[in-house]
C-alpha atoms as one frame of an Amber mdcrd trajectory, in Angstrom:
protein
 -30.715 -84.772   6.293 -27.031 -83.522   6.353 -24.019 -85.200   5.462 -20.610
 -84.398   5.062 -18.638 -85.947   2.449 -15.183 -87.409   2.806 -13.327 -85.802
  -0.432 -13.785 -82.217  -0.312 -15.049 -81.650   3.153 -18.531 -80.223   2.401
 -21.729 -80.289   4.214 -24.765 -81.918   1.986 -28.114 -81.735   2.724 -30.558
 -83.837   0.701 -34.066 -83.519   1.091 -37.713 -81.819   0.203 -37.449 -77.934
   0.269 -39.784 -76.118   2.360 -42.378 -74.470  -0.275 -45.263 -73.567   1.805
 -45.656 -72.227   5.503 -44.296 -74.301   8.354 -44.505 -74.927  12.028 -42.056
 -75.503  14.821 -43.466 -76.832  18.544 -42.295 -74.926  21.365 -43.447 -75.357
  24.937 -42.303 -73.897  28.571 -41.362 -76.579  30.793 -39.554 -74.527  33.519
 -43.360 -73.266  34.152 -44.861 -76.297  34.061 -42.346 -78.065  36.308 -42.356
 -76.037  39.059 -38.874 -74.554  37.670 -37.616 -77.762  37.047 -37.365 -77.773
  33.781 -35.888 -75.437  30.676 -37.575 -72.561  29.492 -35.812 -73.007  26.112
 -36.801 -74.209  22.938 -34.275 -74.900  19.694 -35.564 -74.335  16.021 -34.066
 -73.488  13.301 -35.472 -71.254   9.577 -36.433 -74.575   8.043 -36.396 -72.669
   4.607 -33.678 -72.158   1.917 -33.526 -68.212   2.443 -32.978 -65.852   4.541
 -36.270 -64.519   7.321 -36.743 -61.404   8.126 -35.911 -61.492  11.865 -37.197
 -58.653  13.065 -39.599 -55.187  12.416 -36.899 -53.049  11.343 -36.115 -55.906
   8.349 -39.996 -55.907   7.830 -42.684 -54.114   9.528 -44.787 -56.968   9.954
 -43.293 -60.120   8.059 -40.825 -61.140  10.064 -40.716 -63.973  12.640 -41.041
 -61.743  15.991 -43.985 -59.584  15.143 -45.870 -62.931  13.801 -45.183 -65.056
  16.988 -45.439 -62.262  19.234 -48.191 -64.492  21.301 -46.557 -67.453  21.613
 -43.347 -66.374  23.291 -42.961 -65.122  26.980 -43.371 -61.311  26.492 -40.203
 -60.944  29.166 -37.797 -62.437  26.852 -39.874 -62.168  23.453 -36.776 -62.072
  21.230 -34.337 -64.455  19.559 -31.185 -65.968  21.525 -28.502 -66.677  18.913
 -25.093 -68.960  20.146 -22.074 -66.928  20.316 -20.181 -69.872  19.015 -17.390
 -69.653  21.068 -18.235 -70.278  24.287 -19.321 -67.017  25.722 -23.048 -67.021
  25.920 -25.517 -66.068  23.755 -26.527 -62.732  21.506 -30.061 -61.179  22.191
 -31.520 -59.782  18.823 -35.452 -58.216  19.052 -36.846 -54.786  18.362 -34.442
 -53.018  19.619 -32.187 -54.469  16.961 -31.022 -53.177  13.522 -32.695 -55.126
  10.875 -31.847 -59.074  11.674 -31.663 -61.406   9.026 -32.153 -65.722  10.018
 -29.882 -67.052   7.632 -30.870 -70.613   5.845 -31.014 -73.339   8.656 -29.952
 -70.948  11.169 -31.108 -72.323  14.523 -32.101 -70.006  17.419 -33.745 -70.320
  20.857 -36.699 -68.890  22.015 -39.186 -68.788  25.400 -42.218 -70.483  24.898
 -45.178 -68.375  26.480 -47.244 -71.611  27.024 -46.666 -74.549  29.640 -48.180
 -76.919  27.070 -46.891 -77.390  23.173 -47.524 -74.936  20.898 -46.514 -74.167
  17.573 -44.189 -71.163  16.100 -44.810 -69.915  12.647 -42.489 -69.565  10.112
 -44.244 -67.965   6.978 -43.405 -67.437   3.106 -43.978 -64.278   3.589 -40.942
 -63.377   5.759 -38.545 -64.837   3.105 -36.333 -62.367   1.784 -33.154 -61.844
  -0.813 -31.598 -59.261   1.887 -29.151 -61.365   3.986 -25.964 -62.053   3.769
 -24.466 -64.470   6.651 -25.232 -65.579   9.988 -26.663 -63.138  12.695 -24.914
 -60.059  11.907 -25.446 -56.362  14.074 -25.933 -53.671  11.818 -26.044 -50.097
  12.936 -28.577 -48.787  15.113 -31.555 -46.623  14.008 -31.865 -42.648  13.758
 -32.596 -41.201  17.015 -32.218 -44.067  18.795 -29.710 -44.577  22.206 -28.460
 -47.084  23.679 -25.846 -48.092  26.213 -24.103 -51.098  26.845 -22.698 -51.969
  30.374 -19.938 -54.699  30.876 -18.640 -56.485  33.567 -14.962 -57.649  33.287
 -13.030 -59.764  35.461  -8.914 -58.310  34.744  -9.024 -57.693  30.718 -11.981
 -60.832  30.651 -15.430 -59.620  29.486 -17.726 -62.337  31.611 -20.963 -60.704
  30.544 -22.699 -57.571  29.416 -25.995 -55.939  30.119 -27.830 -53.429  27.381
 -29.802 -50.494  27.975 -32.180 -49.401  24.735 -34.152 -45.561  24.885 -36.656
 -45.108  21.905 -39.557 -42.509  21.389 -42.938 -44.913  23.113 -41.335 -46.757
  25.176 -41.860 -47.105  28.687 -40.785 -47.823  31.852 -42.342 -51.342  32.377
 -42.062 -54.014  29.668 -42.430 -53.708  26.780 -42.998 -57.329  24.819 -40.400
 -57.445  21.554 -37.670 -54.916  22.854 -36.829 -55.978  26.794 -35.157 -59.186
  26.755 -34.621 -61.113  29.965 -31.306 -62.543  30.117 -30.830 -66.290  29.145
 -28.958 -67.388  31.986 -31.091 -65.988  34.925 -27.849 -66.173  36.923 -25.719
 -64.224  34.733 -22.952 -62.164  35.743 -24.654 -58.562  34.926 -28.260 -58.198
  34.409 -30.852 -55.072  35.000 -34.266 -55.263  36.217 -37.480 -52.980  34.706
 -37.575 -49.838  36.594 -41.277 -50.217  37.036 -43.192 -53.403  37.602 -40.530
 -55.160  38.251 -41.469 -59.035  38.464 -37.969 -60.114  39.173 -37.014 -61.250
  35.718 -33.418 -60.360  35.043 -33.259 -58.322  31.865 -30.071 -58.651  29.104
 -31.996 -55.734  26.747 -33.886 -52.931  29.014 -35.679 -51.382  27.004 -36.858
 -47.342  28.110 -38.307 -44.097  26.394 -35.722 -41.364  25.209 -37.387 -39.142
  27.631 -35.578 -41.511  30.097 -32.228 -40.983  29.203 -31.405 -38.178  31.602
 -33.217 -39.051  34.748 -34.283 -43.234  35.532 -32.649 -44.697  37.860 -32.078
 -48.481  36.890 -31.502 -51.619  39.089 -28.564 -53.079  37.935 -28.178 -56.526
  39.128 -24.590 -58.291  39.932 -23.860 -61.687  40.771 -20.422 -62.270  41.559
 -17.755 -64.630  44.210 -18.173 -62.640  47.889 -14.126 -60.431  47.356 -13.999
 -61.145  43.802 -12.267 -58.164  41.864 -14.464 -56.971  38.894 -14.873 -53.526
  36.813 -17.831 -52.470  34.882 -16.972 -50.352  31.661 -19.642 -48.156  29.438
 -20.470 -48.423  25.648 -22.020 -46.062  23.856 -23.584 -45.558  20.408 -25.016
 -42.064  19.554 -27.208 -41.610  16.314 -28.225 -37.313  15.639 -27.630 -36.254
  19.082 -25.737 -32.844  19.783 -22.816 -32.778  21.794 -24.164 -31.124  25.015
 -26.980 -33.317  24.616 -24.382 -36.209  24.441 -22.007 -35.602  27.142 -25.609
 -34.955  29.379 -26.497 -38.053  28.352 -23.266 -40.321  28.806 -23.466 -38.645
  32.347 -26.854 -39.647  33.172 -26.858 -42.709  31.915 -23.564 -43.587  33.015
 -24.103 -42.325  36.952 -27.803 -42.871  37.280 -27.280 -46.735  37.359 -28.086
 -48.174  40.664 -26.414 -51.483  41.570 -28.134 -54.350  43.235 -25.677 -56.828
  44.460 -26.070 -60.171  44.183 -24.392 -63.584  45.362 -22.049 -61.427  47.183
 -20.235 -59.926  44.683
């Protein structure tokens, strides 16, 4: 249990440390409520270290690849609190090496309309780790773009768009990631197979980068004023190669309206 004590303002937690492999339920109950219910699940590393998060902290010990089954493959990833209000950050295999701090708690979508249990093993417990979710930089190779929707000089939301060497157009479990709030601001939807799941991480092969056309999702007030700005991040790419790609990427985006917006 936790406690905070009066003097110097510190948070205490007393108790029996975690020592052996442990279990957290998680169930679907927007399925199995006819959407009536939450989707969601809270837990939290119930160890004293940090977890490898993801495969690029650990090939296979880390908590995404191990409970691959047991979350919804459309938004198999881990939804960390912003903290301030703003939503929620989207970390899977599309991220640089993630890290789940001591205690950190996280949501995720159970794949199963009745209880079942997430596994958080020993063996993902690692020294490397050094705060709460952090970003790091993204692999060699690798591009990605980042769409945001603004309202004046407010970001409201953002959607991501991920191209790695495998990947394809449909989903692909562990690197898309549908959005948290299925009425978001700014979402995308998979180019093929789509299954109208709104997507915060769209995940695509590189060969993609210059020609797929994405559905791109808005939902804003019918005459609101909004602008949509691009992100990018680059890793080993030459420049004619790069400005090809910021143009492709940038104009081949297809918008879907939605709400009015």
């Amino acid at each position: 249990m936790g406690s905070v004590s009066s003097t110097l303002s510190r948070l205490h937690f007393t108790g029996t440390i975690a020592t052996s492999d442990q279990t957290q339920a998680i169930i679907d109950n927007d399925a199995a409520n006819a959407g009536a219910g939450r989707r969601w699940s809270l837990i939290a590393n119930p160890f004293p270290s940090f977890l490898n998060a993801n495969s690029n902290s650990h090939a296979s010990n880390n908590f995404l690849t191990v409970n691959a089954a047991k979350i919804d493959d459309s938004f198999e990833a881990i939804y960390g609190y912003d903290g301030d209000g703003s939503g929620y950050t989207v970390y899977n295999q599309s991220t640089a090496a993630t890290y789940i701090a001591p205690g950190q708690g996280f949501f995720v979508a159970s794949a199963s309309t009745s209880s079942d249990d997430v596994t958080f093993s020993e063996a993902m417990q690692t020294i490397t780790g050094t705060d709460d979710f952090v970003l790091g930089d993204i692999m060699d190779d690798d591009f990605e773009l980042i769409l945001k929707l603004y309202e004046g000089d407010t970001e409201i939301d953002y959607t991501r768009f991920y191209f790695k060497e495998g990947l394809n157009l449909n989903l692909d479990p562990g690197y898309d990631a549908g959005h948290f709030n299925q009425e978001a601001s700014i979402m995308s939807r998979l180019v093929e197979e789509d299954e109208g799941v709104g997507f915060v991480i769209n995940a695509m092969g590189i060969e993609n980068v210059n020609n797929a056309i994405i559905p791109l999702e808005i939902n804003r007030e019918a005459g609101s004023d909004f602008r949509i700005s691009i992100d990018l991040s680059l890793i080993h790419i030459s420049e004619p190669t790069r400005q090809e790609a910021i143009w492709y990427a940038g104009g081949g985006v297809e918008k879907k309206r939605g709400g009015g917006g």
